[in-house]
C-alpha positions as CSV (number, residue, x, y, z in Angstrom):
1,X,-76.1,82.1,120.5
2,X,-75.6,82.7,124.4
3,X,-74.6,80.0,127.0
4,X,-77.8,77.9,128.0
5,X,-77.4,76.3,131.6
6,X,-79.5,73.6,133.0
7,X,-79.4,72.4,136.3
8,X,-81.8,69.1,137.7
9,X,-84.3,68.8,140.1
10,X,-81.8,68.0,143.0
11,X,-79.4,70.7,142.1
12,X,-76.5,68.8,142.0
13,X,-75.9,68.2,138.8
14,X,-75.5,70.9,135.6
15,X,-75.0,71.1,131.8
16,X,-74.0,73.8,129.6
17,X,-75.0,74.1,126.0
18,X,-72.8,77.0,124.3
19,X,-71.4,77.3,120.9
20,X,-68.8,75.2,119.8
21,X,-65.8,78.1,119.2
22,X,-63.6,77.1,116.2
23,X,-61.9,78.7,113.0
24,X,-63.1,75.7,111.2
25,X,-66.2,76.1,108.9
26,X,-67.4,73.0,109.5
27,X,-67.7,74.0,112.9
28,X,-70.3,76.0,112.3
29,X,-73.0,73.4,113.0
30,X,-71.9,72.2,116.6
31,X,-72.6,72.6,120.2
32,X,-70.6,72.0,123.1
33,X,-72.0,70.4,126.2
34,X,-70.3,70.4,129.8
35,X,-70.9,68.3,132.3
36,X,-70.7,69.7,135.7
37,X,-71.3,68.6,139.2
38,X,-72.2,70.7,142.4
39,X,-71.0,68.6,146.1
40,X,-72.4,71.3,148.0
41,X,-75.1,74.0,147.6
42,X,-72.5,76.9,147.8
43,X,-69.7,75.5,146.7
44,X,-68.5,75.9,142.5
45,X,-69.4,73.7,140.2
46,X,-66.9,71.5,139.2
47,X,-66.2,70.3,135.1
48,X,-66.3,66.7,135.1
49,X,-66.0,66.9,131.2
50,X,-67.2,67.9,127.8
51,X,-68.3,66.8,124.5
52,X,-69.5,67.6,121.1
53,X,-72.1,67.2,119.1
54,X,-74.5,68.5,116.0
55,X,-77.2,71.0,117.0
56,X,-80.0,68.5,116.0
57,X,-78.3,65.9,118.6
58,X,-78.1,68.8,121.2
59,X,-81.1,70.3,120.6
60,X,-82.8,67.1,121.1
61,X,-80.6,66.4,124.5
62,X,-81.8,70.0,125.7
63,X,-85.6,69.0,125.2
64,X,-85.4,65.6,126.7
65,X,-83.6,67.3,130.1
66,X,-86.2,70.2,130.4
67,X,-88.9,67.1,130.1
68,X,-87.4,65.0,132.6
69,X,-87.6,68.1,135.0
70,X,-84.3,69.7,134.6
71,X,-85.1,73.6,135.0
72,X,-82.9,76.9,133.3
73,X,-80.8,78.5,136.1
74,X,-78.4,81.8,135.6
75,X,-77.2,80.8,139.4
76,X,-73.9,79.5,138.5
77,X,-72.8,81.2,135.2
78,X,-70.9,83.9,137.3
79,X,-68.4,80.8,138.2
80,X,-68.5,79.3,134.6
């Protein structure tokens, strides 16, 4: 699974969905999600923090954003 990035409709704020990387087989089943902020429109996103959760949980998160307007972007993985 690749690195899904999602940025909102005032392109300030960002999440990343990737796989959770672990030797751990329970492991298997989880997602991590990053929480990043942008202060200016060139400027790097900055990492405010990260959690983790089961794919059904992130999978739901990831449906909600793209409802509430939050659109895919490639823009900032280069700095990621």
């Amino acid at each position: 699974m690749e690195k899904f990035t999602l940025i909102n409709r005032q392109r300030n704020r960002i999440k990343i969905f990737k796989k959770f990387k672990s030797a751990l087989p329970q492991a298997e089943e989880v997602m991590e999600i990053e929480y990043a902020c942008v202060y200016k429109r060139s400027s790097k996103p900055v990492i405010k923090g990260s959690r983790i959760e089961t794919l059904e949980i992130a999978r739901e998160e990831y449906k909600e954003l793209l409802a509430e307007g939050w659109m895919k972007t490639s823009i900032y993985n280069h700095y990621l």
